[in-house]
PLY file of the C-alpha trace (Angstrom):
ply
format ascii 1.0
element vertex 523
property float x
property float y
property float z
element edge 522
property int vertex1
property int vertex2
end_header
80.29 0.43 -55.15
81.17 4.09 -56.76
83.66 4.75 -53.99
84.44 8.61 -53.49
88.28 9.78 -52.23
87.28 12.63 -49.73
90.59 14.82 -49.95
88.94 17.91 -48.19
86.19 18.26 -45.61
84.27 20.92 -43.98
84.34 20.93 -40.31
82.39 23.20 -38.03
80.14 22.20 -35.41
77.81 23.48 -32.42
78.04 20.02 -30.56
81.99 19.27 -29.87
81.68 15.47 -28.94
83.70 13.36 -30.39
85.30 16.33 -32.88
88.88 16.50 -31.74
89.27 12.38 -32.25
87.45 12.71 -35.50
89.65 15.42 -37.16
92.77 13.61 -35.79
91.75 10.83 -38.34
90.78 12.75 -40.91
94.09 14.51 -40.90
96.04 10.78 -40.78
94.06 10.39 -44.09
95.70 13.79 -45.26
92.26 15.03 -45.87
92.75 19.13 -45.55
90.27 20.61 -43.23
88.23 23.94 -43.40
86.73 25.44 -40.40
85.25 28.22 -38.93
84.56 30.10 -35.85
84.50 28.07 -32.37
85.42 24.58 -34.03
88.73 26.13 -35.81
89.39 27.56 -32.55
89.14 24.26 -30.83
91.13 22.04 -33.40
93.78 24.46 -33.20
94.49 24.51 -29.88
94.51 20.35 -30.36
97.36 20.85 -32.39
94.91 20.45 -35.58
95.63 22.20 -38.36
92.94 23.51 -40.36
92.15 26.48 -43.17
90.20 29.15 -42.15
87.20 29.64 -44.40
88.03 33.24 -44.69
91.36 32.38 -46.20
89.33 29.31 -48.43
86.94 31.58 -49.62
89.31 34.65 -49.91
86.04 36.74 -47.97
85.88 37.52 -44.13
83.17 36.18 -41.76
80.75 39.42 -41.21
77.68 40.49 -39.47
78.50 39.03 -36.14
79.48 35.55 -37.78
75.64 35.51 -39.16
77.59 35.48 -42.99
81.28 33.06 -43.23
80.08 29.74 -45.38
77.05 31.52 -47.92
79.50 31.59 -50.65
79.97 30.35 -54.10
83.32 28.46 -53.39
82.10 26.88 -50.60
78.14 25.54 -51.74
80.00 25.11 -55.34
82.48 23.35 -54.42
79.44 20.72 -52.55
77.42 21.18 -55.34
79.30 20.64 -58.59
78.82 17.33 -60.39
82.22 15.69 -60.50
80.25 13.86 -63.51
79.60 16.78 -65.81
82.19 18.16 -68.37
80.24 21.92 -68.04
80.36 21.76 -64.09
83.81 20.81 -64.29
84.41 23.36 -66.56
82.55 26.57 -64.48
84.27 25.13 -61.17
87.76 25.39 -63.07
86.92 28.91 -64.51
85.78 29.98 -60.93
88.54 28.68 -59.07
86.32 26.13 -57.01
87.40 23.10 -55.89
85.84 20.00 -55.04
84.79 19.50 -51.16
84.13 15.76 -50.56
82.45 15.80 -46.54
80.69 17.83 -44.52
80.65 17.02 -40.77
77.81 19.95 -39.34
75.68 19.59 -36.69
73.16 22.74 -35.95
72.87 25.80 -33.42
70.62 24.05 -30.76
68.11 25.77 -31.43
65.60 23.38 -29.66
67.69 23.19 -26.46
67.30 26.77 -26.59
63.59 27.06 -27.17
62.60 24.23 -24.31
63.56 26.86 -21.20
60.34 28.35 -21.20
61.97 31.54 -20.16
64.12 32.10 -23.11
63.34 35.59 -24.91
62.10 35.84 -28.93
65.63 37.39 -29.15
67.77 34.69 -27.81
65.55 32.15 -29.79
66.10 34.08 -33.00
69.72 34.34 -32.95
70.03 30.30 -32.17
68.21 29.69 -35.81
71.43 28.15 -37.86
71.34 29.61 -41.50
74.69 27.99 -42.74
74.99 24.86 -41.18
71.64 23.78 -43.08
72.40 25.41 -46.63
75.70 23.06 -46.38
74.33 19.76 -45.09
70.95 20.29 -47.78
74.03 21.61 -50.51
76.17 18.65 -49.52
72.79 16.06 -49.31
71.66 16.85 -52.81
75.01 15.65 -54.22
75.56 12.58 -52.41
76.78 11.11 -55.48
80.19 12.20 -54.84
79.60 14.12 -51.20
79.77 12.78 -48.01
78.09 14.14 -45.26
77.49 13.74 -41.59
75.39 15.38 -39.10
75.10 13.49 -36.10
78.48 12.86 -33.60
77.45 9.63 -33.03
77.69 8.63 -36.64
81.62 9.65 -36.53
82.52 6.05 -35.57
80.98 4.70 -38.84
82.63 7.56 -40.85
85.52 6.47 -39.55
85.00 2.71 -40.37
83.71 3.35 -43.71
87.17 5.50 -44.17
88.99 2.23 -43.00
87.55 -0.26 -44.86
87.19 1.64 -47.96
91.15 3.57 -47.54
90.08 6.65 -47.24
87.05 6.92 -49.12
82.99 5.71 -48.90
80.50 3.94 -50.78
77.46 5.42 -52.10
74.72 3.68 -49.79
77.00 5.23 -46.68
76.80 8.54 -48.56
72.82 8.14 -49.23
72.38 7.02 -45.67
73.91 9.99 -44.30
72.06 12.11 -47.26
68.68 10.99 -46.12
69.60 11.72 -42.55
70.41 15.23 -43.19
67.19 15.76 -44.58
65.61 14.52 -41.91
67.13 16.09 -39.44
66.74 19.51 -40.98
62.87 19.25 -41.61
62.72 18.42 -37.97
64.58 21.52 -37.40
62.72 23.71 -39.58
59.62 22.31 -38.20
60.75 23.21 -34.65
61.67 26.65 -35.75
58.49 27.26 -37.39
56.48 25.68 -33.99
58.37 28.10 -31.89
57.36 31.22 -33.99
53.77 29.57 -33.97
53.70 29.64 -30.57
54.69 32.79 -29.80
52.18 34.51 -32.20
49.47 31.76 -30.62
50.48 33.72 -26.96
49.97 37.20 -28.96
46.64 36.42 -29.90
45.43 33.88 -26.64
41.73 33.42 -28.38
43.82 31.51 -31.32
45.06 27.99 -31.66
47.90 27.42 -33.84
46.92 27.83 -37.72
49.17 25.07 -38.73
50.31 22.33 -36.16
53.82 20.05 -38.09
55.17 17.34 -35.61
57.78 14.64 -35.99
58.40 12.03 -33.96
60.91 9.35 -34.09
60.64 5.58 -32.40
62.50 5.22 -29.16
61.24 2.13 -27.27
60.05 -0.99 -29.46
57.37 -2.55 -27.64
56.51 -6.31 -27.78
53.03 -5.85 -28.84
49.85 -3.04 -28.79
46.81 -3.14 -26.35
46.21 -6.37 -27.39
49.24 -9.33 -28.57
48.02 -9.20 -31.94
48.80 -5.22 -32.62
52.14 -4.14 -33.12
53.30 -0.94 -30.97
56.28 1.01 -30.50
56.71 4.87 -27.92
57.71 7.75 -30.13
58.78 11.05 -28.86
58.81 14.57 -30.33
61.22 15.13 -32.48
61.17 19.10 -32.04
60.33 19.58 -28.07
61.22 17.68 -24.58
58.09 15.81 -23.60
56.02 16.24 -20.29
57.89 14.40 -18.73
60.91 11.80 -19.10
60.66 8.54 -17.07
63.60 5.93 -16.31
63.20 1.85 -15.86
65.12 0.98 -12.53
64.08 -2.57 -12.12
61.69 -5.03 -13.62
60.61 -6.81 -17.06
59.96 -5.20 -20.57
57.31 -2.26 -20.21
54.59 -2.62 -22.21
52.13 -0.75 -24.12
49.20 -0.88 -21.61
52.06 0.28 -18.48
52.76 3.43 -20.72
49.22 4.51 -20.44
49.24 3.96 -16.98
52.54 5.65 -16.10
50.66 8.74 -17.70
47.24 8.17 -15.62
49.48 7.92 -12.57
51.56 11.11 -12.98
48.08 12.97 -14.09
46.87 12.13 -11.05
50.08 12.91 -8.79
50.05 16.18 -10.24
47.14 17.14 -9.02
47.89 16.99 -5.45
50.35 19.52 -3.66
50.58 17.53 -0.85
52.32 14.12 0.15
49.44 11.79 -2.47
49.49 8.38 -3.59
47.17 6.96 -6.20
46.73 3.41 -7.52
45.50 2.95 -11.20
43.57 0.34 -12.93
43.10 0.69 -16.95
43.80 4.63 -16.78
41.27 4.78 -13.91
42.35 5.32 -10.06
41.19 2.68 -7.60
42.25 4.84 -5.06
43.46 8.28 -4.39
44.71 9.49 -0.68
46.62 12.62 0.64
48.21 11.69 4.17
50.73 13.42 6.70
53.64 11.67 4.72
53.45 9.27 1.34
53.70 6.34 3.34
49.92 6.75 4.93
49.07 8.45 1.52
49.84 5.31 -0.26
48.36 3.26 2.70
45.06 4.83 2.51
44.93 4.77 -1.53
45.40 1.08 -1.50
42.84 0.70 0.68
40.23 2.78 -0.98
39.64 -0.08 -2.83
42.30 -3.27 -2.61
40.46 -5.80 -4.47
40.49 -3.71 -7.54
44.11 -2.24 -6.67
45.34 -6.00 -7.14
47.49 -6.24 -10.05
47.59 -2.26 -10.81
50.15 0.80 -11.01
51.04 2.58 -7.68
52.06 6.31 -8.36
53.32 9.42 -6.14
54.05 12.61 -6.24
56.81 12.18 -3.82
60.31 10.06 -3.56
59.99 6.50 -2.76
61.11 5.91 1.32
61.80 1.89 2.30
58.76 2.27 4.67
56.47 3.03 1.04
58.15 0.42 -0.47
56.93 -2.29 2.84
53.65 -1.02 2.68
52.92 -1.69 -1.07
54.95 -5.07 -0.82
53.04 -5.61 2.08
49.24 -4.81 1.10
49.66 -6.06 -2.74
50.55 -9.58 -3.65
50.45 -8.25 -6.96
51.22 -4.88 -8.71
52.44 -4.21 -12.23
54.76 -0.97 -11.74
56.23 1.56 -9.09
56.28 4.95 -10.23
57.82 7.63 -8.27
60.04 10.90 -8.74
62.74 8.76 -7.29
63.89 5.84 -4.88
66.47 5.51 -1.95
68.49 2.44 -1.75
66.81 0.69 0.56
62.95 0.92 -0.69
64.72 0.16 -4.20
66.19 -3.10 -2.68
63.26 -4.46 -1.21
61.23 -3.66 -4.51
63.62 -5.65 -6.47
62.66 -8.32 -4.59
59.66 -9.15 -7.03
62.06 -10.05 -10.34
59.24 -8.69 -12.46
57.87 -5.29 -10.84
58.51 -2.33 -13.16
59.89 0.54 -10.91
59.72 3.64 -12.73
61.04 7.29 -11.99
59.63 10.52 -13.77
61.12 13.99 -13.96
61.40 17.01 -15.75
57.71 17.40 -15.32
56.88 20.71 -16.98
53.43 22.04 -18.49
52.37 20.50 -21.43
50.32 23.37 -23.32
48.16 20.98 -25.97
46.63 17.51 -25.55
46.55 15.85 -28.82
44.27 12.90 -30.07
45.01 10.91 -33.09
42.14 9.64 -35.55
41.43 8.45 -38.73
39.86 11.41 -39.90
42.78 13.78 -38.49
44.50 15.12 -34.92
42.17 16.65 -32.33
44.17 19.37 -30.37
43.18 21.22 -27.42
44.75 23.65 -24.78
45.82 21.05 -21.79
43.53 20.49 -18.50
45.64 21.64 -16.16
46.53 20.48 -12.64
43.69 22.50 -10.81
45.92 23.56 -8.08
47.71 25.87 -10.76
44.65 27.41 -10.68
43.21 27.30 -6.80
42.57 30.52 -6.23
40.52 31.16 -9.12
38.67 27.84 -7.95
38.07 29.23 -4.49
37.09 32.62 -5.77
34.19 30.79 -8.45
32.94 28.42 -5.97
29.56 28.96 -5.48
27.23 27.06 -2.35
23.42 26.74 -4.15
22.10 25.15 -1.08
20.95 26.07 2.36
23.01 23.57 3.95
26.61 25.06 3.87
30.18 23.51 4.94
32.62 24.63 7.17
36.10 25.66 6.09
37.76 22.10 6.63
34.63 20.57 5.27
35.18 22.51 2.26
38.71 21.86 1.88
37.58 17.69 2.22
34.98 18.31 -0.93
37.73 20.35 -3.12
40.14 16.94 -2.67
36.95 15.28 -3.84
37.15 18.07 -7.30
40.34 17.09 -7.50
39.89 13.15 -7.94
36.99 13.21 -10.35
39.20 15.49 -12.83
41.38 12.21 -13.24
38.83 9.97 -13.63
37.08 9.08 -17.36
33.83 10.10 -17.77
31.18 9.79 -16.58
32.78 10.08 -13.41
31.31 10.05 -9.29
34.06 10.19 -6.76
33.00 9.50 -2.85
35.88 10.47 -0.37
36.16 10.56 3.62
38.51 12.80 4.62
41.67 12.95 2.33
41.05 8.73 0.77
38.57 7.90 -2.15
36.72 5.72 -1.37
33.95 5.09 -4.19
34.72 5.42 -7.76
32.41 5.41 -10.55
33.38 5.75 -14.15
33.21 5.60 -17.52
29.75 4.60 -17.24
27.05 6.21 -20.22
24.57 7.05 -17.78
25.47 9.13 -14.56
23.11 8.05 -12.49
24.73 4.31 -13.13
28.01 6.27 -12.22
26.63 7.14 -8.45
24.93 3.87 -7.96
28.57 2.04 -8.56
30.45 4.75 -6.60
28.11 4.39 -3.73
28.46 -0.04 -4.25
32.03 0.37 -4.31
32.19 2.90 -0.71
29.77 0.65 1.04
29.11 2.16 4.45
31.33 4.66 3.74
28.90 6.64 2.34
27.86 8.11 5.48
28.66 11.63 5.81
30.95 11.27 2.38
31.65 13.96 -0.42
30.34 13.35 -3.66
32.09 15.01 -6.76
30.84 14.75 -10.37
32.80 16.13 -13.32
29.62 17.23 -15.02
26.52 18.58 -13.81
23.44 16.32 -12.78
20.93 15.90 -15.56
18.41 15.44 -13.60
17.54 14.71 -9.23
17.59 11.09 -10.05
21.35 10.88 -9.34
20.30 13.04 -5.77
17.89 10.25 -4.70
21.34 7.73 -4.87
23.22 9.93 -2.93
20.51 10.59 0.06
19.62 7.01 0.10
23.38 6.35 1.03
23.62 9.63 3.21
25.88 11.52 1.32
26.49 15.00 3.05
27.84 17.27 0.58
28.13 16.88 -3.61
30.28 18.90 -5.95
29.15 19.48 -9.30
30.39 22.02 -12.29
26.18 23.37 -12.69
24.63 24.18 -15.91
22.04 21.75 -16.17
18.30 23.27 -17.69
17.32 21.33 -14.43
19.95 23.10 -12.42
16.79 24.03 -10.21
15.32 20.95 -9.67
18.49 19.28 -8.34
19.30 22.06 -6.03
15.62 21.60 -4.89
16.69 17.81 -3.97
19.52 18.62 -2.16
17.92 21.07 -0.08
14.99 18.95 0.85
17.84 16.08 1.50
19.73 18.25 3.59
23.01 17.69 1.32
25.28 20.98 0.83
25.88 21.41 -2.90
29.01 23.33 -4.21
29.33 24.41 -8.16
32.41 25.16 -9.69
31.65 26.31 -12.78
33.85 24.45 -14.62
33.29 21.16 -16.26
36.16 18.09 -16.32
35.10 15.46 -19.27
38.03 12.96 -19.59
36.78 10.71 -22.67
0 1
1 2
2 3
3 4
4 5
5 6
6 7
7 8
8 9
9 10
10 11
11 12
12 13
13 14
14 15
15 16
16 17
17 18
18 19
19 20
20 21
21 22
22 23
23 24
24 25
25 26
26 27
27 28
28 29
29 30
30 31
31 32
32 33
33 34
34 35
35 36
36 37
37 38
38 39
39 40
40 41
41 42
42 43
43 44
44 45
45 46
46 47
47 48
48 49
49 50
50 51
51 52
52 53
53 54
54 55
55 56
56 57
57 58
58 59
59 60
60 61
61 62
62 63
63 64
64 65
65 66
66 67
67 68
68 69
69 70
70 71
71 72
72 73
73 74
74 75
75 76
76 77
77 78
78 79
79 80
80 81
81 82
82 83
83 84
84 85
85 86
86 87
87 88
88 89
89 90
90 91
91 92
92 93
93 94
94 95
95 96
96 97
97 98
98 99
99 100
100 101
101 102
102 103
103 104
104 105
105 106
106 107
107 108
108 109
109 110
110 111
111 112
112 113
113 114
114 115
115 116
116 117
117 118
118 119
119 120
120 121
121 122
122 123
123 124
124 125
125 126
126 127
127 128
128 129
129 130
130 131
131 132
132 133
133 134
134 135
135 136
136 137
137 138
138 139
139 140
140 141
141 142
142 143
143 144
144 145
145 146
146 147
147 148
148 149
149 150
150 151
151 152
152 153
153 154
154 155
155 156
156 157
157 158
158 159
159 160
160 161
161 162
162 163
163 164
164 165
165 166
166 167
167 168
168 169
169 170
170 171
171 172
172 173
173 174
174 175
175 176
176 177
177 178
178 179
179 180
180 181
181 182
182 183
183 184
184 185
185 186
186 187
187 188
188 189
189 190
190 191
191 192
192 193
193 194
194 195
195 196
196 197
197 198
198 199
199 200
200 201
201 202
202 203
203 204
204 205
205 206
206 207
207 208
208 209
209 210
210 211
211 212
212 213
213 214
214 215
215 216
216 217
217 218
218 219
219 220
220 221
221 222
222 223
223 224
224 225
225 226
226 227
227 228
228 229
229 230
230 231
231 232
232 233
233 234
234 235
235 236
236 237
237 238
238 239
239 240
240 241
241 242
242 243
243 244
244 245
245 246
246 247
247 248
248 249
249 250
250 251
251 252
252 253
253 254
254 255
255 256
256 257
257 258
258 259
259 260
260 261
261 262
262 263
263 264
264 265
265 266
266 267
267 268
268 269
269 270
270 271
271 272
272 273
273 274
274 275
275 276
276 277
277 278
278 279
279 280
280 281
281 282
282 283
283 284
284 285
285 286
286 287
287 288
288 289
289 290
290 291
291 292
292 293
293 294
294 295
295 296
296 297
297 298
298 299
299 300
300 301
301 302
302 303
303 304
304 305
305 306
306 307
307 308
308 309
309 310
310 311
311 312
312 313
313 314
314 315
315 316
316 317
317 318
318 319
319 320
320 321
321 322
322 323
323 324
324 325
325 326
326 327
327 328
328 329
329 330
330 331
331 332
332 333
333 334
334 335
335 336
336 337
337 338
338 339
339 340
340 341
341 342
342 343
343 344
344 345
345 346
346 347
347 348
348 349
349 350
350 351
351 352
352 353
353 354
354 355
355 356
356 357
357 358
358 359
359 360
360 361
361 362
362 363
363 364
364 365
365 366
366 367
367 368
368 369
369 370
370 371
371 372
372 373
373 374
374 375
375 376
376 377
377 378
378 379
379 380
380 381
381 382
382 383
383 384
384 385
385 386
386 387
387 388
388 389
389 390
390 391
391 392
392 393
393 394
394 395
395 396
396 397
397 398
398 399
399 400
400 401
401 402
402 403
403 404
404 405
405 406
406 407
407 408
408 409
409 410
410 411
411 412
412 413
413 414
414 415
415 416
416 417
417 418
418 419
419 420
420 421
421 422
422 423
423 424
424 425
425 426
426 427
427 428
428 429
429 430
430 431
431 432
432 433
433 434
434 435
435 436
436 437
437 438
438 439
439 440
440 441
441 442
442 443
443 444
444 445
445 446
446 447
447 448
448 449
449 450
450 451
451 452
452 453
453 454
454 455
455 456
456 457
457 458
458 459
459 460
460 461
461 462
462 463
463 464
464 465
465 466
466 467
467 468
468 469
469 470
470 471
471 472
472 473
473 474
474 475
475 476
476 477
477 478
478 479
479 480
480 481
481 482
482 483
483 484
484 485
485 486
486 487
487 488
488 489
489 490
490 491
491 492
492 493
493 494
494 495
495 496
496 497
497 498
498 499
499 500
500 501
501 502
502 503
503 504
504 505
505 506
506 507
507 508
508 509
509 510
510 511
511 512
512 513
513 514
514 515
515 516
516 517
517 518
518 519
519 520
520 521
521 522
């Protein structure tokens, strides 16, 4: 079992949870403590009594702190093997004595780093230089070293201490060992992403040379896209994500909801006013603005119900009882809720249905890369943002290449058409009315297909609709759908070669086309 007596321990620590309990213990073991800084301060004034390091080491901490644990007695006193008559030796001639655990957890450096205000200053002086020399120093010789780096792995110190009277095992001590390493790549690797970044911003026209991620399983999920495929969520390791979401109600989530959840908040983000959106295989059914959620949601659930049966309803407002009796109300089947929160009373009547997954997301922040996993590598790209972060620039670019022209409000109805095809996979035809999809098209290989099932889908509603596309027209064929349905107005990016030929259409349709000069491919 190679137990190991720890007789002396380093403590110092950024995170205080769970210290003052730990140390209490370790001194009820008579293990002598050495500390430094902030943690000394803290056990002291628990009536702890620990060594200074400065009085250990027999050298003062200098440079602001930045220099107390880099020395000799300190990483040879981790280091030495307790196995090898020359270490012994040195450590003897040296006056260095053994230390047997290391409890150090880092500067939080990627707390720090996640404000997206924080200065290269502040960032720089949160990069911990001695708190990973000791835990990689006290890793390496895990043989006779304990070490711990994580608070919430004090409790098994602490039973490994018990059952072992006062000392551990050497598969605790390489469990802990392989955990430090761990954690410290990730921390390197965050460090090293920051610094990335920041020279990325310095020269905008660059991507990042070198792009390290970890990522570390935090939902097990009961299968993949299909029961036969095993699947599990991972998160970033190094950086908060988009955006955290929290199960309220409902049965396990599945692999299939999580790319829905993301579809729906996509969508929700788009929209600065009260929207509602209901998704279907990371397509909307049905989009809607309204003078409150309640006829947002109303509306997008009625863009197209049939195909809304059995989906994911999303908003980019709180949850109200009156949302939560319209979508009980209208759907005899939906899979999950999501919303930025719920009161009581709408989360009441939602519990109602034992199974329904309600969902809240927050901490939505900007997400600067998308990333795509294949076989042959990762795909990264700068994000496509929300296009109201960018409206102005929209409404300066947009560009009316017919004779027929819109009026203001008008307008305004054919930019919430823009809006809807961004979210929708390519190639994608939105039809709207107003502020409410009501014709979707997508993912089709041919565009013209994409129009012909948009227009299906609206039915009458065609008459006097907006048409958006999130590429430009090939060719007038696409045009000929749209007047034979009476389409009044289309918004396109432009850049076909037969750019001229599909304005032509248009103008001897009498449809008003807008381009926008930017193109929105969601493959």
């Amino acid at each position: 079992m190679s137990l190991t007596l720890i007789r002396r321990a380093l403590v110092s620590v950024s995170d205080k949870k769970g210290l003052l309990p730990l140390a209490k213990a370790l001194e009820r073991y008579k293990i002598e403590i050495l500390s430094t800084g902030g943690t000394l301060k803290a056990l002291k004034t628990a009536r702890v009594h620990p060594v200074p390091i400065e009085k250990f080491t027999g050298f003062p901490e200098i440079l602001d702190g930045r220099v107390k644990t880099l020395h000799p007695k300190i990483h040879g006193g981790l280091l030495y093997r307790r196995d090898k008559t020359n270490h012994i030796q040195e450590a003897e001639k040296h006056g260095i004595v053994p230390i047997d655990l290391v409890v150090v957890n880092l500067y939080p450096f990627e707390a720090v780093v996640s404000d997206p205000s924080v200065v290269e200053e502040t960032a720089i002086e949160n990069i911990d230089i001695g708190g990973p020399s000791m835990l990689r120093s006290a890793a390496k010789n895990y043989n006779a070293v304990t070490v711990i780096c994580d608070p919430e792995d004090y409790a098994l110190l602490l039973d490994e201490l018990k059952a072992n009277k006062g000392a551990t095992t050497l598969a605790f001590r390489r469990k802990m060992a392989l955990k430090v390493f761990e954690r410290t790549s990730i921390y390197d690797r965050a460090i090293a992403n920051f610094l990335g970044r920041q020279k990325t911003e310095a020269m905008s026209d660059e991507l990042p040379s070198r792009f390290d991620m970890s990522y570390e399983k935090v939902i097990p999920l009961r299968y993949g896209e299909n029961p036969h495929q095993r699947a599990a969520l991972y998160r970033r390791t190094d950086e908060k994500p988009g955006f955290q979401f929290h199960q309220l109600h409902g049965k396990e989530i599945s692999f299939n909801n999580l790319l829905d959840i993301e579809a729906a908040v996509d969508t929700a983000q788009e929209f600065e006013h009260p929207a509602a959106c209901v998704i279907k295989h990371t397509n909307p059914c049905g989009i809607a603005e309204g003078r409150n959620t309640t006829e947002a949601l109303r509306l997008a659930i009625e863009c197209d119900s049939m195909s809304a049966f059995g989906g994911i309803i999303g908003t980019n407002r709180p949850c109200t009882k009156e949302m939560a009796q319209v979508a009980l109300e209208m759907l005899k089947f939906f899979e999950v809720f999501v919303a930025p929160s719920f009161d009581a009373a709408a989360l009441t009547l939602l519990k109602s249905r034992k199974n329904l997954r309600v969902i809240t997301v927050s901490e939505l922040k900007k997400v600067p890369y998308d990333l795509r996993f294949l076989k042959s590598g990762i795909l990264l790209q700068d994000r496509d943002e929300p296009i109201r972060y960018h409206w102005d620039q929209l409404r300066a670019k947009l560009n009316f290449v017919t004779k027929v022209k819109l009026s203001e409000s008008e307008t305004e109805d054919l930019l919430f058409a823009w809006k809807c095809v961004k979210v929708v996979r390519s190639n994608a035809i939105v039809i709207t009315q107003g502020r409410q999809t009501v014709g979707i098209g997508a993912g089709q290989m041919s565009r013209v297909d994409s129009v012909d099932i948009a227009c299906r889908k609206a039915g009458y509603r065609t008459t006097g609709g907006m048409l958006a596309s999130d590429a430009f027209f090939p060719m007038p064929d696409s045009i000929e759908v749209a007047r034979d349905h009476k389409i009044k107005a289309i918004i396109q990016p432009g850049g076909s070669l037969r750019d001229a030929d599909v304005i032509a259409a248009c103008n001897q349709f009498g449809i008003a086309m807008a381009f926008t000069g930017q193109r929105h491919f969601r493959h």
